[in-house]
MOPAC internal coordinates of N, CA, C and O (Angstrom, degrees):
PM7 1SCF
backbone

  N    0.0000 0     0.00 0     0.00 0    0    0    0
  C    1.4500 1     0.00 0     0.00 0    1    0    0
  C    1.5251 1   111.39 1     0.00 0    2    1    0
  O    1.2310 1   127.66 1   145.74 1    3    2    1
  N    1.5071 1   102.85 1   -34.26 1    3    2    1
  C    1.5849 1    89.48 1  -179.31 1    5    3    2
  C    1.1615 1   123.09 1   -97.79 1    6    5    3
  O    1.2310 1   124.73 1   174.02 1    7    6    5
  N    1.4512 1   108.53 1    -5.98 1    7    6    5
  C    2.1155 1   104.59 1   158.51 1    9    7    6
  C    1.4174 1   118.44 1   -77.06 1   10    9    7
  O    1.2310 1   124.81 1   173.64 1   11   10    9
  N    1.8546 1   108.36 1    -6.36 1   11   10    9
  C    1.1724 1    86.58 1  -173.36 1   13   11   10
  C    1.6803 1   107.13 1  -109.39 1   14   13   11
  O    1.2310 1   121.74 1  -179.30 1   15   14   13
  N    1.4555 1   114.28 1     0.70 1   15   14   13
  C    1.2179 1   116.07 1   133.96 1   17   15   14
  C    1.2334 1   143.74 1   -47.77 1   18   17   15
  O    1.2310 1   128.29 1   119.54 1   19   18   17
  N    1.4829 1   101.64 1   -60.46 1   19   18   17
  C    1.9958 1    96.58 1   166.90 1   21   19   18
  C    1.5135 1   106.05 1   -54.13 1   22   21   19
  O    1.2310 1   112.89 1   158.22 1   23   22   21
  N    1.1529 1   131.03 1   -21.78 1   23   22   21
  C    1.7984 1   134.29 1  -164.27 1   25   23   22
  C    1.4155 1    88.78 1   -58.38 1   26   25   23
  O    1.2310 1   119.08 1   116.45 1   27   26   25
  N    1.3225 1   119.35 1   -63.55 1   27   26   25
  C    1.4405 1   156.52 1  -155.79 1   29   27   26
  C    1.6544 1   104.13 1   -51.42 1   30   29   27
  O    1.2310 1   134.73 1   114.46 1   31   30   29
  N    1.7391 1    89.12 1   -65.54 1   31   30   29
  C    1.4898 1   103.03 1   171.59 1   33   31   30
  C    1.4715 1   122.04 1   -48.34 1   34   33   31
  O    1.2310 1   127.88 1   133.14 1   35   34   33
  N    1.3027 1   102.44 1   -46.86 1   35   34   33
  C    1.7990 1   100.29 1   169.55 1   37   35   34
  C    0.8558 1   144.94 1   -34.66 1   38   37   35
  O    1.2310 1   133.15 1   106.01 1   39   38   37
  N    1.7160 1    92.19 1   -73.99 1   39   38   37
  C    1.7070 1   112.41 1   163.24 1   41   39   38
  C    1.4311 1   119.45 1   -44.52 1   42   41   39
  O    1.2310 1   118.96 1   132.88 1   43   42   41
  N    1.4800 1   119.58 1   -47.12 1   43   42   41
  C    1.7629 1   116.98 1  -177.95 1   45   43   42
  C    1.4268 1    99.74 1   -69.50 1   46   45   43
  O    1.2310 1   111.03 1   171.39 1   47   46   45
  N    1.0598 1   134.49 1    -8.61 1   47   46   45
  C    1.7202 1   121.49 1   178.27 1   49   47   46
  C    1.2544 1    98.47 1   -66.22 1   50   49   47
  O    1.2310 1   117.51 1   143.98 1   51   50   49
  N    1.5428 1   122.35 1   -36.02 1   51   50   49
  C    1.6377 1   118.45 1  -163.16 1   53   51   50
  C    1.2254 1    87.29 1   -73.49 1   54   53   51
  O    1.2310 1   100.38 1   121.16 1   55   54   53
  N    1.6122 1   153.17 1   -58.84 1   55   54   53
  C    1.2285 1   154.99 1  -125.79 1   57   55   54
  C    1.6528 1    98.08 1   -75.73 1   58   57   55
  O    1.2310 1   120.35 1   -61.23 1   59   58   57
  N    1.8827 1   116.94 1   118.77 1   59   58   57
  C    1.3437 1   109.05 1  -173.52 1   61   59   58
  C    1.9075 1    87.74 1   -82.06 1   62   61   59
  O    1.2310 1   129.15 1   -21.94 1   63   62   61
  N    1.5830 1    99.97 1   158.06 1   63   62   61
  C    1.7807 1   108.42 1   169.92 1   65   63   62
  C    1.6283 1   108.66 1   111.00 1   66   65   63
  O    1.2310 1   126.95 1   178.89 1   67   66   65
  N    1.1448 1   104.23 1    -1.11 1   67   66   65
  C    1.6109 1   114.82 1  -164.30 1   69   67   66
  C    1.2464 1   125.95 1  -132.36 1   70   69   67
  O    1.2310 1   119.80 1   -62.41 1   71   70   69
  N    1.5135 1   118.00 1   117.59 1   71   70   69
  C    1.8044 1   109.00 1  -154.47 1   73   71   70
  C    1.4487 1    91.14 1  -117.14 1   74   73   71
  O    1.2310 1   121.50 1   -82.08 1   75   74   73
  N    1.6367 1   114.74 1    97.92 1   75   74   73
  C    1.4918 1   114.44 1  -173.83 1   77   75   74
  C    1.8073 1   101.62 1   -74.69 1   78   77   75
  O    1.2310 1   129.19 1    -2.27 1   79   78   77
  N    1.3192 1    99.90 1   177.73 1   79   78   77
  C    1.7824 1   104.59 1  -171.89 1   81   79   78
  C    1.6316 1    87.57 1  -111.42 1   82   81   79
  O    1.2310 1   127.69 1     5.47 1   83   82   81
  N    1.4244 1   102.79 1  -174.53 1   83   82   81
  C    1.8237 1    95.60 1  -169.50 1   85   83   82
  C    1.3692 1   120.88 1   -73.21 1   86   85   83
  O    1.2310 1   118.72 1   -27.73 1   87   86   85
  N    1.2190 1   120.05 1   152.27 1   87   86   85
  C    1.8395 1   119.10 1  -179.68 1   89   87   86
  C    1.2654 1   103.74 1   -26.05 1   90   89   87
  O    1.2310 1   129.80 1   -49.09 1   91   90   89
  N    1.3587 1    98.71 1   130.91 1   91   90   89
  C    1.8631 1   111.97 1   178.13 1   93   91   90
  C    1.7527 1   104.19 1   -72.79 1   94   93   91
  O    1.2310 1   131.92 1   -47.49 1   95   94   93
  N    1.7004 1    94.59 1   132.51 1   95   94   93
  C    1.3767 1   100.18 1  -178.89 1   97   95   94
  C    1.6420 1   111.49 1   -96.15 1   98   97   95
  O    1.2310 1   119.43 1  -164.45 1   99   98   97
  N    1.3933 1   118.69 1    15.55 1   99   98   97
  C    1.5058 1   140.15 1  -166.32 1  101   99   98
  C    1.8361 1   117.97 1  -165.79 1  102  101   99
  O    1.2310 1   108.80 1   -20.99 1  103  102  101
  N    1.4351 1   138.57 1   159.01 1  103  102  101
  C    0.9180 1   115.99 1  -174.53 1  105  103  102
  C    1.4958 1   131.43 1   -66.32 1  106  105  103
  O    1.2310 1   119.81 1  -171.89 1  107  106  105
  N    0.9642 1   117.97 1     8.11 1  107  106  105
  C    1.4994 1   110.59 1   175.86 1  109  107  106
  C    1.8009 1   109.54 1   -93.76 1  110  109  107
  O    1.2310 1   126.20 1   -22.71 1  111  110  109
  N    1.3772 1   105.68 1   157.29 1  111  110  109
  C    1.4079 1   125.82 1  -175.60 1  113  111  110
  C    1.5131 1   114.18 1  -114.36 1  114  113  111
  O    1.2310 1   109.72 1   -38.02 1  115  114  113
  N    0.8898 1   136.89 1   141.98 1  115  114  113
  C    1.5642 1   146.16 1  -174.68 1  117  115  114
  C    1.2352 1   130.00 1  -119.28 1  118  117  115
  O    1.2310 1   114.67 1   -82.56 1  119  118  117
  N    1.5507 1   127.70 1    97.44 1  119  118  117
  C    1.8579 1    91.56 1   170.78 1  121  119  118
  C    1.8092 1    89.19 1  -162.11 1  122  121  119
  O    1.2310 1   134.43 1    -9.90 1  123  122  121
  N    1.3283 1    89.70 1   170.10 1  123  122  121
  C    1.9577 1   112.25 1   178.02 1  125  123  122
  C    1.1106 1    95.98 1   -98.90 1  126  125  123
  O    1.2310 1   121.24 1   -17.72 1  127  126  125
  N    1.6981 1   115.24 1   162.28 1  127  126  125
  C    1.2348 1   141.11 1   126.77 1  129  127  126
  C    1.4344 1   129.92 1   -43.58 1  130  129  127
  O    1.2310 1   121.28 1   -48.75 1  131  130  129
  N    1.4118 1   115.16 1   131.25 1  131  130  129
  C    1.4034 1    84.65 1  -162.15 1  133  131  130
  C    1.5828 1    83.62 1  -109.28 1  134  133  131
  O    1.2310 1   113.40 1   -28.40 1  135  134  133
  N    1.2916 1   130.08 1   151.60 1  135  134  133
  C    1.8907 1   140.76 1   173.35 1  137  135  134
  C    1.6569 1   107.71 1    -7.37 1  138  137  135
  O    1.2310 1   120.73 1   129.84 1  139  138  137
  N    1.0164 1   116.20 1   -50.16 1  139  138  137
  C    1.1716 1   126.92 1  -156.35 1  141  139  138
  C    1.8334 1   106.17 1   -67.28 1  142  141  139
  O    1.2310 1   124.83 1   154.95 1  143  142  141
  N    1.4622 1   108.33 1   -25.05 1  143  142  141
  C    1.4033 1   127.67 1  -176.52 1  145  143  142
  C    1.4970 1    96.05 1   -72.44 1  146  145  143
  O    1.2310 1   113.36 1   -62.97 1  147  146  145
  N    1.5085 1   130.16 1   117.03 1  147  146  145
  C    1.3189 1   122.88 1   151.12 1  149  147  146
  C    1.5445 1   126.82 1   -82.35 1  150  149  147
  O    1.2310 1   127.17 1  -168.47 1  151  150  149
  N    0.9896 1   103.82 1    11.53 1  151  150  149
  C    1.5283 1   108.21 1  -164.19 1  153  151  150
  C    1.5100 1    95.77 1  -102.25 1  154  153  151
  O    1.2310 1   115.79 1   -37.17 1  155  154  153
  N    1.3266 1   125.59 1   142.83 1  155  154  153
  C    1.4881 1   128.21 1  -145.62 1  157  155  154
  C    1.9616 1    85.40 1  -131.26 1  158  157  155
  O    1.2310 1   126.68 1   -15.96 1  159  158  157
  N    1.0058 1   104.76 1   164.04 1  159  158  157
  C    1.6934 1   120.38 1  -153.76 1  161  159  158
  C    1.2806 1    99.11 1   -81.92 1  162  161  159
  O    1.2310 1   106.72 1  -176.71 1  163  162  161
  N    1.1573 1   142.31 1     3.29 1  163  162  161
  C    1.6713 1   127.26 1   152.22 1  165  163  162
  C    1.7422 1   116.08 1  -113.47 1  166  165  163
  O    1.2310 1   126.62 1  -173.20 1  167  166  165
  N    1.1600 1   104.87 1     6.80 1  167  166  165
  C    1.5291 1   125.18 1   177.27 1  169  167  166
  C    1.8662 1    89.22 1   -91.75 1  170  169  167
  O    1.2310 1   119.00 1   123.21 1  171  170  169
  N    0.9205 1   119.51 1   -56.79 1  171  170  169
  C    1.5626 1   116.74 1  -177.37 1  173  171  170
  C    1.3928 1   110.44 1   -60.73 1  174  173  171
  O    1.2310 1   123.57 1   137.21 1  175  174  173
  N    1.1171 1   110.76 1   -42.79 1  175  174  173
  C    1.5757 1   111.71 1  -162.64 1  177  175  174
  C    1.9943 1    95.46 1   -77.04 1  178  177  175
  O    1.2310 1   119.69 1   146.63 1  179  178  177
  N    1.2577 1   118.20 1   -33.37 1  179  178  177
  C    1.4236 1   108.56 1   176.95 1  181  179  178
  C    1.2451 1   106.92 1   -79.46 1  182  181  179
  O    1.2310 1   117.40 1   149.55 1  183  182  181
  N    1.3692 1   122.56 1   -30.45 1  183  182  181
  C    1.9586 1   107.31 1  -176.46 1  185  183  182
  C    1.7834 1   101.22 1   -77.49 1  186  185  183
  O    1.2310 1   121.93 1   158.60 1  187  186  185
  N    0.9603 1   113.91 1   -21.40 1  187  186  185
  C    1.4799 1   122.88 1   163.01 1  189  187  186
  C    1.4315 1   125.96 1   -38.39 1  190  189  187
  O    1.2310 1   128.50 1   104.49 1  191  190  189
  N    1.5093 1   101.23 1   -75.51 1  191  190  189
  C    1.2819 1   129.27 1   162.51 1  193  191  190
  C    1.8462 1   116.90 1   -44.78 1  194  193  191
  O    1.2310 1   125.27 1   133.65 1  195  194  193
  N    1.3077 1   107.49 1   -46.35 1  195  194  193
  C    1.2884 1   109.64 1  -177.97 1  197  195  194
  C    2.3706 1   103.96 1   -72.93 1  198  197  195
  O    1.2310 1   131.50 1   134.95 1  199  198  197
  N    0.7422 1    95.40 1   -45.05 1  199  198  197
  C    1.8528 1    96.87 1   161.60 1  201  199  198
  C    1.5281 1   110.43 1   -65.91 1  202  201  199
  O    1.2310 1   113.28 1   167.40 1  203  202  201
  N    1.3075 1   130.31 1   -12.60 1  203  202  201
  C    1.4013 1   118.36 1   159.79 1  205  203  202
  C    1.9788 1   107.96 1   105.00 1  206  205  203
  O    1.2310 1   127.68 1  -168.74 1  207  206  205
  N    1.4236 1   102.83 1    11.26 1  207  206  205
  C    1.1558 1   118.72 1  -174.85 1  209  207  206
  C    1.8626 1   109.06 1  -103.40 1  210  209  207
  O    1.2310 1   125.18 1   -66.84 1  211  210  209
  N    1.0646 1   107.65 1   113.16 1  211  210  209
  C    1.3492 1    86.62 1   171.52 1  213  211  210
  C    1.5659 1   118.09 1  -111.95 1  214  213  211
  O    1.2310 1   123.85 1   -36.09 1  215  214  213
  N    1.2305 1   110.22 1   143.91 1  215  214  213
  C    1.4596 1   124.81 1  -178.74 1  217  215  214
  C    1.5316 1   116.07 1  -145.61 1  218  217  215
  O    1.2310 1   124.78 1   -29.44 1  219  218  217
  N    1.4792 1   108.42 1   150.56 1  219  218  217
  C    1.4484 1   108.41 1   177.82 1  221  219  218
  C    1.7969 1   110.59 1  -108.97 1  222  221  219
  O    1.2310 1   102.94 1    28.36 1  223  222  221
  N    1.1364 1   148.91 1  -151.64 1  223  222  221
  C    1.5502 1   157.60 1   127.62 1  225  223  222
  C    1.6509 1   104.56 1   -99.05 1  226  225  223
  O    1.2310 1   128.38 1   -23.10 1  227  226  225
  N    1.5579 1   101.47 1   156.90 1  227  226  225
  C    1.0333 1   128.86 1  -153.19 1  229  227  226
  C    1.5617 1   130.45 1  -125.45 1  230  229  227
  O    1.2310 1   119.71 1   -83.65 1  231  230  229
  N    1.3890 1   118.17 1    96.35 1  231  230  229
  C    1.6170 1    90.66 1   169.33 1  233  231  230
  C    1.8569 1   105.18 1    70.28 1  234  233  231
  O    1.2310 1   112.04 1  -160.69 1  235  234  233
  N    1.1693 1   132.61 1    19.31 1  235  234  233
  C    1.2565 1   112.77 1   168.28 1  237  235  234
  C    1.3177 1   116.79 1   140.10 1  238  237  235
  O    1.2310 1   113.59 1    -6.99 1  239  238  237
  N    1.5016 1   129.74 1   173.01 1  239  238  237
  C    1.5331 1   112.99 1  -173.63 1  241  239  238
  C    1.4200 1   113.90 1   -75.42 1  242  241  239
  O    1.2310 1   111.54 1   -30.27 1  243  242  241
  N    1.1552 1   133.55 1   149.73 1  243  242  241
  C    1.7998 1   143.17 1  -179.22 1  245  243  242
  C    1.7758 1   108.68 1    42.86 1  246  245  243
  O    1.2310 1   128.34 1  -131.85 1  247  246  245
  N    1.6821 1   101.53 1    48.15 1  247  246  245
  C    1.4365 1   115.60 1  -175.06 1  249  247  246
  C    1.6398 1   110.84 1  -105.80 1  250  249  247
  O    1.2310 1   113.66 1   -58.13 1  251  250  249
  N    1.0160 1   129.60 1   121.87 1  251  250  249
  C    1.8062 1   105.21 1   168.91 1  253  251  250
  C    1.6417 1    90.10 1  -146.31 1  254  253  251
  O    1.2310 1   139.75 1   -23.63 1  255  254  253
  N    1.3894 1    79.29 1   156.37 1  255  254  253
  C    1.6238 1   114.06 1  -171.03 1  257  255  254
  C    1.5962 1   108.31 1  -116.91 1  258  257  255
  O    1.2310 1   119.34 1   -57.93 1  259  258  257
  N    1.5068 1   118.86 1   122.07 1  259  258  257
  C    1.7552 1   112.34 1   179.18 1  261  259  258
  C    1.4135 1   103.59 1  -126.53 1  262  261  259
  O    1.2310 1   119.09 1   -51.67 1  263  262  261
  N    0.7020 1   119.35 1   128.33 1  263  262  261
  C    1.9554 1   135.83 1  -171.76 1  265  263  262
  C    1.6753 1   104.61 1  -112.21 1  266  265  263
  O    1.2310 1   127.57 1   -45.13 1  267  266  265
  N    1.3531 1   103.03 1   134.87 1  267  266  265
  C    1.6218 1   109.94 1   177.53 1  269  267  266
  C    1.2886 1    93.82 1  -132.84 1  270  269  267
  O    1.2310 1   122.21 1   -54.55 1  271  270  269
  N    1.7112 1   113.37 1   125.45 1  271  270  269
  C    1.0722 1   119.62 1  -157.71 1  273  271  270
  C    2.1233 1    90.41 1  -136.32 1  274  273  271
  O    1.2310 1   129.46 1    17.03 1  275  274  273
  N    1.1209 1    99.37 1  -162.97 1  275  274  273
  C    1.4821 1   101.29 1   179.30 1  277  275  274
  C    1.8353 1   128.23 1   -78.40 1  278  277  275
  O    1.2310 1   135.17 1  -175.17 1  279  278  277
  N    1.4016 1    88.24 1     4.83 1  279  278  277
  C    2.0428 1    91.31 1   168.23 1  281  279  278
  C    1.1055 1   109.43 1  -128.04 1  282  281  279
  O    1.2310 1   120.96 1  -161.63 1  283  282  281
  N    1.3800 1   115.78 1    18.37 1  283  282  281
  C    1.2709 1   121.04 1  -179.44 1  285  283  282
  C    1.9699 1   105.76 1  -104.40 1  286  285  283
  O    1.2310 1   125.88 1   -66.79 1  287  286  285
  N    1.5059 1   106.31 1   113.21 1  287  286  285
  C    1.0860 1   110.02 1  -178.42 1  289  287  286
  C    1.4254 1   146.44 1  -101.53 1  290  289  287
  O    1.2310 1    98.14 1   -59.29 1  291  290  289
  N    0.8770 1   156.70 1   120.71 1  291  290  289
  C    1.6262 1   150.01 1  -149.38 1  293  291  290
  C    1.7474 1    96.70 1   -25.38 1  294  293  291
  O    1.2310 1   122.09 1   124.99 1  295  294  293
  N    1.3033 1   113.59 1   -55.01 1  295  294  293
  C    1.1369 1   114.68 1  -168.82 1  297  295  294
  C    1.8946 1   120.70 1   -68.09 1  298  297  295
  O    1.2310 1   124.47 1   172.70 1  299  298  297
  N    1.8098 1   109.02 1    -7.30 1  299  298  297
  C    0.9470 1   128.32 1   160.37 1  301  299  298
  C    1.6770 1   104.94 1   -63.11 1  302  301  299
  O    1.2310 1   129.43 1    92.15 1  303  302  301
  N    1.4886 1    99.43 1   -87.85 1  303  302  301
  C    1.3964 1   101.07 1   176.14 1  305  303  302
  C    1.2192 1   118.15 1   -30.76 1  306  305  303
  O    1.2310 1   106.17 1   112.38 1  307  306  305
  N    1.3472 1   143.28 1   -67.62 1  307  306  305
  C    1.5660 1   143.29 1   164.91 1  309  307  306
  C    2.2712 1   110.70 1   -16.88 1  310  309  307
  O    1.2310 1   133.82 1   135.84 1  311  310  309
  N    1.1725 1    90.89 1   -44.16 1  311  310  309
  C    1.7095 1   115.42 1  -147.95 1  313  311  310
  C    1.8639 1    79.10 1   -72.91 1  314  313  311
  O    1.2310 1   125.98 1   112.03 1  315  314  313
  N    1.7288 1   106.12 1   -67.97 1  315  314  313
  C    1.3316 1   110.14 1   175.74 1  317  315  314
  C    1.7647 1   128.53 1   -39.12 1  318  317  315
  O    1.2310 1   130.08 1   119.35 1  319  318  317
  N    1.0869 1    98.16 1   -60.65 1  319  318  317
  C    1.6852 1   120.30 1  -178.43 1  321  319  318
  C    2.0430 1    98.62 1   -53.43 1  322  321  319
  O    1.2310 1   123.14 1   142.08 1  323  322  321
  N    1.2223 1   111.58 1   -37.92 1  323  322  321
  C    1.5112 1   107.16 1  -178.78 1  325  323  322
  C    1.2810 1   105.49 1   -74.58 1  326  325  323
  O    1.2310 1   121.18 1   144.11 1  327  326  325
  N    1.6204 1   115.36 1   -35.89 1  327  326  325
  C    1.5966 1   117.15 1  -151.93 1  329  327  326
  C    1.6992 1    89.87 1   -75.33 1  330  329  327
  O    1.2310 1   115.72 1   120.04 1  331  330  329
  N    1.7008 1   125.73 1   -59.96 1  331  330  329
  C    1.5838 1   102.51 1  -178.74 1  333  331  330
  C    1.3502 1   121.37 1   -66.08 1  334  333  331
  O    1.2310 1   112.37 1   168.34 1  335  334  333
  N    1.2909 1   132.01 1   -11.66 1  335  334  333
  C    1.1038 1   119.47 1   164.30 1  337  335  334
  C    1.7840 1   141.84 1   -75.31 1  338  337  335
  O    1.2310 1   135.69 1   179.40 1  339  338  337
  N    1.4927 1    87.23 1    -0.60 1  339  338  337
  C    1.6350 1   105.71 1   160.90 1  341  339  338
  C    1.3744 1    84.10 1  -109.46 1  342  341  339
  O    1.2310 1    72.40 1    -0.93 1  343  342  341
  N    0.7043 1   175.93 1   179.07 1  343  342  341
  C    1.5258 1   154.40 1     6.69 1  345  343  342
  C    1.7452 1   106.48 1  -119.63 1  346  345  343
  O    1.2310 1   125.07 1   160.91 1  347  346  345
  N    1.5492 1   107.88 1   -19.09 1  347  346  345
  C    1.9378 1   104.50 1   152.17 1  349  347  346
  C    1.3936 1   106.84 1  -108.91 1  350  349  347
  O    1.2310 1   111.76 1  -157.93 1  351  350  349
  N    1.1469 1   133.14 1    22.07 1  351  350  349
  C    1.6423 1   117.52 1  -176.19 1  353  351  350
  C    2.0628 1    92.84 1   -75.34 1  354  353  351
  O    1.2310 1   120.10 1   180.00 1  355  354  353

């Protein structure tokens, strides 16, 4: 779970719009919106959802939280890391 978090972590570094927190030392992932994002935290989580990704926000305004847990598979992480990067390209 937690390599495939840092996996995770990687890939969203490339993603412009997204201010990750420092390399996850456990499976969860961290990061804000950064201003430039107009898309507001249940607008993400449905264009999300519609790519087959699901995610919630977190803890606060332009907050989200991503957890890699045991059904979560490389090919998850892969699936995720593409889905925001069409949806901030």
């Amino acid at each position: 779970d937690h390599a495939r978090a840092k996996n995770l972590f990687e890939g969203l570094k490339q993603v412009q719009g997204l201010k990750l927190d420092a390399s996850p030392s456990s499976n969860m992932v961290y990061f804000d919106l950064l201003d430039e994002v107009k898309l507001g935290e249940d607008q993400i989580v449905d264009e999300m959802k519609k790519r087959g990704v699901l995610v919630d926000w977190w803890a606060g305004h332009r907050r989200f939280r991503l957890v890699t847990h045991y059904w979560v598979d490389d090919a998850g992480v892969e699936k995720t890391v593409k889905a925001f990067g069409e949806l901030f390209k």
